[in-house]
C-alpha positions as CSV (number, residue, x, y, z in Angstrom):
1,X,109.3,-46.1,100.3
2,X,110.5,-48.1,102.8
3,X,113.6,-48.5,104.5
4,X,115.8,-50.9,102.9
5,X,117.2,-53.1,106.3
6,X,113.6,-53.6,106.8
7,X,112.9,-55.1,103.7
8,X,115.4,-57.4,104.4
9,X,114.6,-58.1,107.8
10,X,111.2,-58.7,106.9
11,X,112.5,-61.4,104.3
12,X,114.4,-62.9,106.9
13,X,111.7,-63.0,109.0
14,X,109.0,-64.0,106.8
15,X,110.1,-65.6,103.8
16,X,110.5,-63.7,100.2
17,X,107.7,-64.7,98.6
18,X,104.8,-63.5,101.9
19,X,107.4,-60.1,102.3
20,X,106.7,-59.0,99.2
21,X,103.3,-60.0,98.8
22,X,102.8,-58.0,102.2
23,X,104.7,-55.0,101.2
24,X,102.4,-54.9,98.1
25,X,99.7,-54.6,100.7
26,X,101.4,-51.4,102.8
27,X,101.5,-49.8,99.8
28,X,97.0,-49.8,99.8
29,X,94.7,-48.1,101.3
30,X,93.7,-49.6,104.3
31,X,90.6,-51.0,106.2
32,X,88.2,-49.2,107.6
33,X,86.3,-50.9,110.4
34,X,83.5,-50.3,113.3
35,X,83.1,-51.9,116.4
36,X,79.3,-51.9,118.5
37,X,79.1,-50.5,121.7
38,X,76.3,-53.1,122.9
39,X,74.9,-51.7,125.3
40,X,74.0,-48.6,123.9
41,X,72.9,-49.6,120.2
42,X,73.0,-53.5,118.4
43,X,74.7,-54.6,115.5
44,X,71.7,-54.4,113.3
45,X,70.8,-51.1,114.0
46,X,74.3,-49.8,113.2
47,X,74.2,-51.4,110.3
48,X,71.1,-49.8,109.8
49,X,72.8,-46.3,110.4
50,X,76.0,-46.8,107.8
51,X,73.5,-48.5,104.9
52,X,75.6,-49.3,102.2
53,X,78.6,-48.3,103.4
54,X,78.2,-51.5,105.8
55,X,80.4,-54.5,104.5
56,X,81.4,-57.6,105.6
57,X,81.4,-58.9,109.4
58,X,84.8,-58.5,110.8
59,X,85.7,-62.6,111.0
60,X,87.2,-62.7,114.3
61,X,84.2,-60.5,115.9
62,X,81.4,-60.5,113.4
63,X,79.2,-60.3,116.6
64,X,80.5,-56.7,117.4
65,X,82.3,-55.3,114.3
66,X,82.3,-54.6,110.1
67,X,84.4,-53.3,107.8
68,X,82.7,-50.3,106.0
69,X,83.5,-49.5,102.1
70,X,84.7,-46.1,102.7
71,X,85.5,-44.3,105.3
72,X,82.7,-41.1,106.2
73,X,83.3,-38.3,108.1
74,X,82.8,-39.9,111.6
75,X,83.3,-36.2,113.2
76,X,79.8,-35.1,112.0
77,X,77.9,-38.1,112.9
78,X,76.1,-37.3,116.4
79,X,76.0,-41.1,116.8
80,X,79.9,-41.3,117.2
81,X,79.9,-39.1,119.4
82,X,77.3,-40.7,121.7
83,X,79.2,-43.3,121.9
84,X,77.9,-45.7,120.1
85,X,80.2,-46.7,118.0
86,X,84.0,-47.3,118.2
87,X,85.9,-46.9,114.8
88,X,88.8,-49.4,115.5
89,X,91.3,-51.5,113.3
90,X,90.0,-54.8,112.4
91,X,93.2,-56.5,113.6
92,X,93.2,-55.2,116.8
93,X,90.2,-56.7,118.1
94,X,91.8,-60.4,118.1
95,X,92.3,-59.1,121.3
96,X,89.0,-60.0,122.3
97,X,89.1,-63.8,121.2
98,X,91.8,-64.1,123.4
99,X,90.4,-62.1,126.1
100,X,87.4,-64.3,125.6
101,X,89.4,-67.6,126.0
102,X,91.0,-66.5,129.5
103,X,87.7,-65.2,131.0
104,X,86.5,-68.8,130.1
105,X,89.3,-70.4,131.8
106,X,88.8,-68.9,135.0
107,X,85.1,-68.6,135.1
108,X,85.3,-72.4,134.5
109,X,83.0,-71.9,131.8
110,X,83.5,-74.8,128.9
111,X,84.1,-73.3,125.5
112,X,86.2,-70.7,124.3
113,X,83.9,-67.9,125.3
114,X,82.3,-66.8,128.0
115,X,80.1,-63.9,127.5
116,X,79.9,-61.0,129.7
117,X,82.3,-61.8,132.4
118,X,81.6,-62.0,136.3
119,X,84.0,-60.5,138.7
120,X,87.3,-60.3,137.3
121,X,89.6,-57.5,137.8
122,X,91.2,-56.3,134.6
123,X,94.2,-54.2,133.9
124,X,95.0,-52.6,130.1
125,X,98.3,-51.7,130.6
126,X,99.2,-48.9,127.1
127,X,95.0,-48.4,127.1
128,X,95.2,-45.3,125.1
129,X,93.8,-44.3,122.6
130,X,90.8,-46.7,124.0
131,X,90.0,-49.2,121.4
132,X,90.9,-52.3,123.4
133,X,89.6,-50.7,126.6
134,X,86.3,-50.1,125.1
135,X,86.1,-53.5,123.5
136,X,87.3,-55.1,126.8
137,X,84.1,-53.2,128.8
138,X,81.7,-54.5,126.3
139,X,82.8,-58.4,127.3
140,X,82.6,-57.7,131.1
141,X,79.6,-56.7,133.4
142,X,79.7,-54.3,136.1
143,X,80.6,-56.9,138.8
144,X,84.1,-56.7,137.0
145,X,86.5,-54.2,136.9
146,X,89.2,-52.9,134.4
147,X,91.4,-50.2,134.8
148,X,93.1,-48.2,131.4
149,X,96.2,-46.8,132.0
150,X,98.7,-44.6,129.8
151,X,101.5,-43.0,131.0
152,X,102.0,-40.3,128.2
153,X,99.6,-37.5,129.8
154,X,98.0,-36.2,126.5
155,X,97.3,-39.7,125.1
156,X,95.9,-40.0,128.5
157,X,93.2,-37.5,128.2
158,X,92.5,-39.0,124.7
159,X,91.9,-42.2,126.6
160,X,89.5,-40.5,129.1
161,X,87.5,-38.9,126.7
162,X,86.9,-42.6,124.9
163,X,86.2,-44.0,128.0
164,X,83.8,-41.4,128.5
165,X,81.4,-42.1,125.7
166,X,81.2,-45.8,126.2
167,X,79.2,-44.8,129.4
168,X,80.3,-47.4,131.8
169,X,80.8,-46.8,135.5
170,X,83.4,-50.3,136.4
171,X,86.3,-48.5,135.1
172,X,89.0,-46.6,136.5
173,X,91.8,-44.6,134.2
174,X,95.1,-44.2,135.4
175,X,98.4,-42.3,134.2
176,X,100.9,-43.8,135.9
177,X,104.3,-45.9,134.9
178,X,103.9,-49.7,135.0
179,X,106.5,-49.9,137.8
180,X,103.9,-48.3,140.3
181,X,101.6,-51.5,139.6
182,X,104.2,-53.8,141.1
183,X,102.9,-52.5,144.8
184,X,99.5,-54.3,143.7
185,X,100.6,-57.5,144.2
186,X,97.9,-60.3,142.7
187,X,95.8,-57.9,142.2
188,X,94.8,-58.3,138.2
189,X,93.5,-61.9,136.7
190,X,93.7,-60.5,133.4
191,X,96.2,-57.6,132.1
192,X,96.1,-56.8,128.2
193,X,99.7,-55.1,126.9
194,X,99.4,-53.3,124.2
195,X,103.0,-52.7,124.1
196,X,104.8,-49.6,122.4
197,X,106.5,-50.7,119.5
198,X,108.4,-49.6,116.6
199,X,105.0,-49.7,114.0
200,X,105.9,-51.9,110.8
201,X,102.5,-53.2,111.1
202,X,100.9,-49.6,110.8
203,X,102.9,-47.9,108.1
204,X,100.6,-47.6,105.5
205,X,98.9,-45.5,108.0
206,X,101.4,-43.4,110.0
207,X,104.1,-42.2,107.7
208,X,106.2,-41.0,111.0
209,X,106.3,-45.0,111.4
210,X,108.3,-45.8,108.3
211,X,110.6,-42.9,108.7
212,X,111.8,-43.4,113.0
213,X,112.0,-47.2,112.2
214,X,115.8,-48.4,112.2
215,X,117.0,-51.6,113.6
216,X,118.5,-49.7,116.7
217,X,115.1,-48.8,117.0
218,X,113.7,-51.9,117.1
219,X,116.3,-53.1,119.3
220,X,115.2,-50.3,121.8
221,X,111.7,-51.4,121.6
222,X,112.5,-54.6,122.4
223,X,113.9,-54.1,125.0
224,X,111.4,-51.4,126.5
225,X,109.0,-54.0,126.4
226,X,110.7,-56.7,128.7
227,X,111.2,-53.3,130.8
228,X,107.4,-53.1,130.9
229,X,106.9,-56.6,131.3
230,X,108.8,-57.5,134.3
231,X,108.0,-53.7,136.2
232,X,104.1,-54.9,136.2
233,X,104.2,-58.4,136.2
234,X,104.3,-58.8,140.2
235,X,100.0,-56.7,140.1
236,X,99.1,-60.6,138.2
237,X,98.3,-63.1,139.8
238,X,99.2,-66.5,139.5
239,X,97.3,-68.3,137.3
240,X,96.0,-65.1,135.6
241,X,96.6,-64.3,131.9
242,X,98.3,-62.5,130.0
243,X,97.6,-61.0,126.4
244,X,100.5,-59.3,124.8
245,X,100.2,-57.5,121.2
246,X,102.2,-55.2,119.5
247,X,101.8,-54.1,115.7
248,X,104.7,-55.3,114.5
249,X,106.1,-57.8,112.4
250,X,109.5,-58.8,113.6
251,X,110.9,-61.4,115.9
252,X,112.7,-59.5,118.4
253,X,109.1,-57.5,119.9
254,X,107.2,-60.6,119.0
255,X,107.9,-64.3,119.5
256,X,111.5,-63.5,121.4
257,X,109.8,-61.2,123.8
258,X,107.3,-64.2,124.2
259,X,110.2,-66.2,124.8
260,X,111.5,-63.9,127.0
261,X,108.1,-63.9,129.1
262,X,108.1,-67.4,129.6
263,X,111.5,-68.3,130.5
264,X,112.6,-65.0,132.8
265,X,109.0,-63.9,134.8
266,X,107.8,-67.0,134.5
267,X,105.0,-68.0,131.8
268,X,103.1,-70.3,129.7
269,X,102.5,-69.5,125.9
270,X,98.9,-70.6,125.3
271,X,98.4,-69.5,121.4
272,X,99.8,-66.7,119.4
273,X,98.9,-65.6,116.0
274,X,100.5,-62.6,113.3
275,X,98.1,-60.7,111.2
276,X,99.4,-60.1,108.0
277,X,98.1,-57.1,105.3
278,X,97.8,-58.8,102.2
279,X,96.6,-62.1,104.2
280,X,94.3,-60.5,106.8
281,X,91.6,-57.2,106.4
282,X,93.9,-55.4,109.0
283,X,96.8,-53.9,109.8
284,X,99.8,-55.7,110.9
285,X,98.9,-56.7,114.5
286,X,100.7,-59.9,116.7
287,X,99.0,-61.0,119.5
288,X,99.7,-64.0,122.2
289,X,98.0,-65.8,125.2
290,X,100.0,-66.5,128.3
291,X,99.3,-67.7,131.9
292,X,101.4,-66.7,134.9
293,X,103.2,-69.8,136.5
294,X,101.3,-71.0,139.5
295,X,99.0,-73.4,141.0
296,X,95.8,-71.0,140.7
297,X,94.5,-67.4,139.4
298,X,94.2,-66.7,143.0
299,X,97.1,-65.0,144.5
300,X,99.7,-66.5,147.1
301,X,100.7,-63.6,149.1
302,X,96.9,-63.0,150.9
303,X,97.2,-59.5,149.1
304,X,93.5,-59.6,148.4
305,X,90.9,-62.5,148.9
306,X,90.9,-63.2,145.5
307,X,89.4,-66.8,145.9
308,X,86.0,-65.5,147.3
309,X,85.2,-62.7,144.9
310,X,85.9,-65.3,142.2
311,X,83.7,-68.2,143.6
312,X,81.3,-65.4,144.5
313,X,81.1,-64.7,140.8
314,X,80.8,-68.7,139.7
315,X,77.8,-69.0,141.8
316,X,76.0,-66.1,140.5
317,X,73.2,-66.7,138.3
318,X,72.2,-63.4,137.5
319,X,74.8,-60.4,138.0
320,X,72.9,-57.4,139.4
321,X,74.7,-55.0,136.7
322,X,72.4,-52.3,135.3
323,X,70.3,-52.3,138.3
324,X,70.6,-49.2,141.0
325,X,71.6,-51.4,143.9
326,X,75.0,-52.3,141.8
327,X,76.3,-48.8,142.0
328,X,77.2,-46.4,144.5
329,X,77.7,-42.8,145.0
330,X,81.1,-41.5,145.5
331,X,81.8,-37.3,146.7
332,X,85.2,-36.1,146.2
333,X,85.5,-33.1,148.6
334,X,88.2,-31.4,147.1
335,X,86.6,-30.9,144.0
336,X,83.0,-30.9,145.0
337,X,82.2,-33.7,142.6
338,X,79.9,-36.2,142.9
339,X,80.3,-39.8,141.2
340,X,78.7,-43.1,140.2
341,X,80.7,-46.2,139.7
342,X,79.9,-49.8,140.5
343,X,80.6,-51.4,144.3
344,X,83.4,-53.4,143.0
345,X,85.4,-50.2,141.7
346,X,84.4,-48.0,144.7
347,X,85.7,-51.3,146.9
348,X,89.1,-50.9,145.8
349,X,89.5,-47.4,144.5
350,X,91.4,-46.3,147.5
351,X,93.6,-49.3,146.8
352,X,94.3,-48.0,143.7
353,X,94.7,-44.3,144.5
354,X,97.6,-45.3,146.8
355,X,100.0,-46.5,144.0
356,X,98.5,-45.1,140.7
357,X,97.5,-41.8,139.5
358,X,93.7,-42.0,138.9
359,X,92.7,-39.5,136.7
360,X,88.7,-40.3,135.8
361,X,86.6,-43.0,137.8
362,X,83.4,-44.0,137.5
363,X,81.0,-41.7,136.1
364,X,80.9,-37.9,137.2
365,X,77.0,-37.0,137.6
366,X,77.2,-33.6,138.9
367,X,79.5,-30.8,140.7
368,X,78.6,-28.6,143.8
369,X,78.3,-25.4,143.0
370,X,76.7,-23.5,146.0
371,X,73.7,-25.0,147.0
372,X,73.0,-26.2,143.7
373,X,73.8,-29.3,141.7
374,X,75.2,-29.2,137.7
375,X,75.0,-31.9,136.0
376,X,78.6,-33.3,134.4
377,X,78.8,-33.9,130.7
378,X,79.8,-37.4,131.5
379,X,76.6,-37.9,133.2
380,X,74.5,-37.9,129.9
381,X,77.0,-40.5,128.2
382,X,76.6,-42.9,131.0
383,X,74.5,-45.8,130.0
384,X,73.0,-45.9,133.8
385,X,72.0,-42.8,135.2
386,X,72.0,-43.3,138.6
387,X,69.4,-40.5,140.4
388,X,70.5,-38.4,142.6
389,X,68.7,-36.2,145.1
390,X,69.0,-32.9,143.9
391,X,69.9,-32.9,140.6
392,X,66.9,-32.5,138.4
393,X,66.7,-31.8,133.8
394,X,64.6,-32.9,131.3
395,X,65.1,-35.0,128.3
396,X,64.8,-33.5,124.9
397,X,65.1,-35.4,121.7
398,X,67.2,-33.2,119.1
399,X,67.5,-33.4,114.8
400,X,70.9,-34.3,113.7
401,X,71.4,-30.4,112.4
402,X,70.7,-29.4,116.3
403,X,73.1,-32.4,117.6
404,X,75.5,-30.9,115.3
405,X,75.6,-27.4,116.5
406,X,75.5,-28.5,120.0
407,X,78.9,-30.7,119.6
408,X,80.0,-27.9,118.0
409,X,78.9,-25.1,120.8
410,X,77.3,-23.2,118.0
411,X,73.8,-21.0,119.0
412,X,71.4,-23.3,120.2
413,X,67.7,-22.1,121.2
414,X,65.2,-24.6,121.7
415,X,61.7,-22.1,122.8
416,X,59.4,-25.4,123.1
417,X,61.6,-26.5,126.0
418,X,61.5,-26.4,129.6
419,X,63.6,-24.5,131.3
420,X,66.6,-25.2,133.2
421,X,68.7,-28.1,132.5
422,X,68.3,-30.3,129.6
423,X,69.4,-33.5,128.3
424,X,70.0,-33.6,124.6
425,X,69.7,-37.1,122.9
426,X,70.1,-38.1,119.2
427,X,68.0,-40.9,118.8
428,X,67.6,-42.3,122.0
429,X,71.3,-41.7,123.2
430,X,72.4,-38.5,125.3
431,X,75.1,-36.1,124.3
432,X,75.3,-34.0,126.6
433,X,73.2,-31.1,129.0
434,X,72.5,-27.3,128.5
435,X,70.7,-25.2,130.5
436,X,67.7,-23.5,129.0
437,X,67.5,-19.9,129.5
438,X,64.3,-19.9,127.1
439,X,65.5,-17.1,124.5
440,X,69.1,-18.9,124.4
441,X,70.8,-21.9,126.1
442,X,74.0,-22.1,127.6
443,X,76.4,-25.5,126.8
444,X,77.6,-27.6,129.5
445,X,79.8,-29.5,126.8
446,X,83.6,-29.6,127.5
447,X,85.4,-27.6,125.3
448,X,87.8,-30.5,124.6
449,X,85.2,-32.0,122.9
450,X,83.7,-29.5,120.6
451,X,84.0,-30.4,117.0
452,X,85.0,-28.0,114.5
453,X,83.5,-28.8,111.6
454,X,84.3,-26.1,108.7
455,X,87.5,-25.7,107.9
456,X,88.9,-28.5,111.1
457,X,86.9,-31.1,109.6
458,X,89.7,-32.4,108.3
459,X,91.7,-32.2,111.6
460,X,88.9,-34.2,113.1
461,X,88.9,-36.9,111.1
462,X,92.7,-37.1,110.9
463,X,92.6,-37.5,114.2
464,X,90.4,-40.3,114.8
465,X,91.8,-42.2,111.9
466,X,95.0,-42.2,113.7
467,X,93.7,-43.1,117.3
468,X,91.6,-46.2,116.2
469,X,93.7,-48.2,117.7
């Protein structure tokens, strides 16, 4: 099943004994695991909403995440699509112990953790599909920002959409190469790099994994990631950190690429850790901590007053996210759109647009069309709705049968309804707006994101298992 120079290499890298106790494991069925989106639902209640499917806490974030005993159809549950819920593989998330760690460090917060963070400026470099960018929101309030980028244009959509249904307005997503970060020079305190790799650590999963790996394939990952590496590392600043991962097992995209890190652009390893099928309830997944040489997180070059936004953020006792005043309204003119997205992102978002390709900011609330105002299907995934003058619906509570046909854009008539626009929500959470004609309604849902339940629910599903990531 798998090729034999990996076997080898493995052995070599690993020892005989743990490689073929590991390969035992790639030949299983693997994990199946769910991650919270806090501020739309809590742990208990979406424990609540799986039943006995829910299993044990995920151990390095059993305050966000569980493994469940099988996997369901997560394309016809209304809640998954309301973003409440993230299906994501359990190794992964380490990510956000280590994300935890370097927010604590230059919060000055004691501990290893440090909650929701206070004005830091994030960057997930390879965001997409959206796991780590949605786990990464859920640690930060809205007086930081993160922006998720991926360069591969259809991934980046995927990573829109995802971004979408978390429903926060502090993040920008951008499809741009990493060398057009180096003109933001100190910008980010804290980049994640989910680097492109050559998969060991996901091939019970992704069968096209085992058959492109080769060793001059690994070799070429290798070095693509010191490519990546050294294009964006100039947009960190000094004394910012660094969380590389890869799913992979091998030396050359792990540890040497560390080594690399340290030695050439200039680095500190802090920790690193390998998670192992077999030994761990996850894929294979290696992660490590770095900080960027330098006397400070606060940038040299006076790029940005980076000093005062952080001290800003120390002496703040209460952040002011989820209230109105934190957000602000943004119009883009050439598309008639209309935006929310916190201070902090509309600050710098014509920073960003000046080297990246921003694709989705903030939230869209509603387009221009004549001298009307339609609401944006983004709008009712936001977990603040900012009001705007002009733009007026109704909220409507709907069964799971009616959330169904909705996500699917079947015939929806709902006679005891007001007219005009309507916000659907599945208990408690929106999913999107219609406009009520009385004997019919008419869908404002994004074709992109219509299900198709009978025969593509297989297609679905298949393709959220493989964009857990």
């Amino acid at each position: 099943m798998f090729p034999p120079e990996f076997i080898n290499d493995l052995r070599d890298s690993v020892g005989a004994e743990r490689a073929d106790r590991l390969l035992a494991a790639l030949s299983a069925e693997p994990e199946v695991s769910v991650r919270v989106n806090p501020d739309k639902l809590s742990l208990t209640a979406l424990r609540e909403h799986f039943g006995a499917l829910a299993g044990d806490p995920v151990p390095w974030a059993a305050d966000e995440a569980f493994y469940l005993t099988e996997r369901p159809s997560f394309t016809l549950d209304p809640l998954f699509h309301a973003g409440a819920y993230y299906v994501q593989e359990a190794s992964s998330m380490y990510v956000g112990v280590f994300f935890d760690r370097a927010a604590a460090a230059l919060m000055d917060v004691p501990g290893s953790a440090a909650g929701r963070t206070s004005g830091l400026r994030v960057l997930d470099l390879c965001a997409a599909p959206g796991g780590k960018t949605t786990q990464l929101l859920s640690h930060l309030d809205d007086t930081s920002l993160l922006v998720a980028n991926e360069v591969a244009p259809s991934r980046a959509t995927i990573l829109a959409e995802n971004v979408a249904r978390w429903g926060r307005s502090n993040v920008a997503v951008t499809q741009s190469d990493p060398a057009a970060f180096g003109a933001l020079r100190g910008f980010f305190d804290i980049a994640v790099v989910d680097a492109p790799c050559s998969g060991e650590g996901m091939f019970r999963k992704d069968e096209r994994a085992v058959a492109e790996w080769s060793p001059a394939n690994v070799q070429l990952c290798a070095a693509r990631q010191r490519r990546i590496m050294a294009d964006f590392w100039p947009s960190l600043a000094s004394g910012g950190f660094l969380i590389y991962s890869t799913c992979t097992f091998n030396r050359q995209e792990d540890e040497d690429n560390v080594d690399w890190i340290c030695r050439e652009l200039g680095a500190e390893c802090l920790d690193q850790r390998h998670f192992y099928p077999g030994e761990d309830r996850g894929e294979g997944f290696f992660a490590a901590l770095l900080r960027k040489s330098g006397p400070g997180p606060w940038p040299q070059n006076g790029c940005e007053d980076t000093q005062r936004h952080f001290m800003a953020a120390k002496q703040r006792s209460k952040p002011d996210s989820g209230t109105q005043d934190g957000y602000k309204i943004v119009e883009s003119h050439s598309v008639a759109m209309l935006k929310q997205m916190t201070r902090p992102l509309a600050a710098v978002l014509p920073q960003l647009e000046k080297s990246l390709r921003v694709i989705a900011s903030g939230t869209a609330v509603a387009t221009r069309k004549g001298h009307d105002l339609v609401p944006e299907a983004d709008y009712a995934l936001a977990v603040e709705r900012v009001p705007l003058e002009g733009l007026s619906y109704e909220i409507v509570e709907v069964s799971r049968e009616d959330a169904l046909k909705f996500l699917s854009k079947e015939s929806l008539v709902l006679p005891e309804a007001p007219r005009g626009y309507l916000l659907l929500t599945y208990q408690g959470l929106g999913l999107g707006f219609v406009k009520n004609l009385g004997n019919r309604t008419n869908s404002l849902l994004p074709n992109r994101r219509r299900i198709l339940k009978i025969p593509g629910q297989a297609r679905n599903d298949e393709m959220i298992a493989r964009n857990d990531g």
